[in-house]
N, C-alpha and C positions, 0 to 999 in steps of 0.2 A: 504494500500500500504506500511506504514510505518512497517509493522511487516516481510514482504517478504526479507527474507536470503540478496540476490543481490540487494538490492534497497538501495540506498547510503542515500539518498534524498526524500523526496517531497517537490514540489512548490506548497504552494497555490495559485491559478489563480484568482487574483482579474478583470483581464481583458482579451480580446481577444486580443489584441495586445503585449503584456510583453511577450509572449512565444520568440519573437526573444534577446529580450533584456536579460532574464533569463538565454538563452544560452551560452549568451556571459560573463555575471555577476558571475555565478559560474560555470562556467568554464564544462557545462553539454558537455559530448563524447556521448549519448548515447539519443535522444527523442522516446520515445515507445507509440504509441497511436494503439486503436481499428482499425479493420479496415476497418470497416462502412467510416471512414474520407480516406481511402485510397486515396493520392495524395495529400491531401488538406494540409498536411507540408511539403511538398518536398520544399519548397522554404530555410528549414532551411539547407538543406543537403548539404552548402557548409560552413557549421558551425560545421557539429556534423553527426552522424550518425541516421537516420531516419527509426524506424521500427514500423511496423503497424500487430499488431497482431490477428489471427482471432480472432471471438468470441465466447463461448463457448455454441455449442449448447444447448437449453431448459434451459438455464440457463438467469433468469432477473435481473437486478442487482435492477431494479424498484421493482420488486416483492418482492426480498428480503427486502429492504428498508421498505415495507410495511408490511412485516410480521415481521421485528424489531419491528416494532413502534404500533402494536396491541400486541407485546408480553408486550413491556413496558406500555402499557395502560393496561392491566388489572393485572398490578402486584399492581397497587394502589388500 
């Protein structure tokens, strides 16, 4: 996320409840989540602006995750 042109920020998420507090701490205009969660933050959207983006069809981010982490194992 942290390499993407327009992305100011990342917050790492140690909890499910900080998203409201995060928003207000540094001062976030913009929440962008998948939109599998559609609805499930609209409760921030009198904080900031809440958008929920599709997801990329055939695209796994698991799967990628997994095909990292077997290219790193057999570089040893």
């Amino acid at each position: 996320m942290e390499a993407i042109k327009y992305v100011d920020e990342v917050i790492p998420e140690t909890d499910w409840e900080q998203k409201k507090t995060d928003v207000e701490k540094y001062g976030i205009d913009t929440f962008v989540m998948g939109d599998d969660w559609k609805g499930q933050f609209d409760f921030l959207k009198d904080q900031c602006e809440v958008i929920y983006l599709p997801r990329t069809e055939g695209i796994s981010t698991s799967q990628i995750k997994d095909d990292l982490n077997i290219a790193e194992d057999n570089k040893d």
